[in-house]
C-alpha positions in Angstrom: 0.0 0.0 0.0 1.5 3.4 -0.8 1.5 6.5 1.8 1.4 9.9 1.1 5.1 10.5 0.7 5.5 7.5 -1.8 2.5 9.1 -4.1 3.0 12.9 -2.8 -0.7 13.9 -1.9 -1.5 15.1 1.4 -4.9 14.2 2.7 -7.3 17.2 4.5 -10.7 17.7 5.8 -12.7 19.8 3.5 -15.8 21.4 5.4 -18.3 21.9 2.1 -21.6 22.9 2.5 -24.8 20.3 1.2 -25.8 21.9 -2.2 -22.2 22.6 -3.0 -21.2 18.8 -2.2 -24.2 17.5 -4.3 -23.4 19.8 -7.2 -19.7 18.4 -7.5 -21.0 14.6 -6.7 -22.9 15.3 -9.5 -20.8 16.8 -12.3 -18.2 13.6 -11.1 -20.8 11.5 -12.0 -21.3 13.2 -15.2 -17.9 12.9 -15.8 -17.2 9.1 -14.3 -14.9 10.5 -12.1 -14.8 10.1 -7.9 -16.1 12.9 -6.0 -12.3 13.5 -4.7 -11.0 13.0 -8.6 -13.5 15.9 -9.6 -12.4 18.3 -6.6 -8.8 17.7 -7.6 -9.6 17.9 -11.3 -11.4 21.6 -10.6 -8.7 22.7 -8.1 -5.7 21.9 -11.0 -7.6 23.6 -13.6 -8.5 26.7 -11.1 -4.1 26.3 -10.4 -3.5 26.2 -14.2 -5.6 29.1 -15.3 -4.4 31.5 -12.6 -0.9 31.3 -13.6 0.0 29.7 -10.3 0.9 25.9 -11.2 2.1 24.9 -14.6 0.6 21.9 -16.7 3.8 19.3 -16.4 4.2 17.4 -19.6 5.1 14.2 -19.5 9.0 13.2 -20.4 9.0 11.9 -24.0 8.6 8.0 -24.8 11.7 5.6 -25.0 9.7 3.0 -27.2 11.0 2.7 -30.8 
């Protein structure tokens, strides 16, 4: 099983109000994504379009 400092995520309590939660549960599901893959999803893309983390891009293949 990993822990967080073999994957590098740090768990925290989020305190969300009801028709917030349901309205995120529901665009996961509209999305087939978990509730917690849908909050990270919209926190990255908030990061990304505010300047304040940059989109990594992935190191380029070895296959031939």
């Amino acid at each position: 099983m990993a822990t967080e400092k073999d994957n590098k995520t740090k768990s925290f309590v989020l305190r969300i109000d009801a028709k917030t939660m349901a309205a995120v549960e529901a665009w996961a599901a509209d999305e087939f994504r978990s509730t917690n893959g849908q909050l990270q999803w919209i926190i990255a893309e908030a990061l990304h379009r505010s300047g304040r983390l940059k989109k990594t891009i992935p190191p380029p293949s070895t296959d031939k």
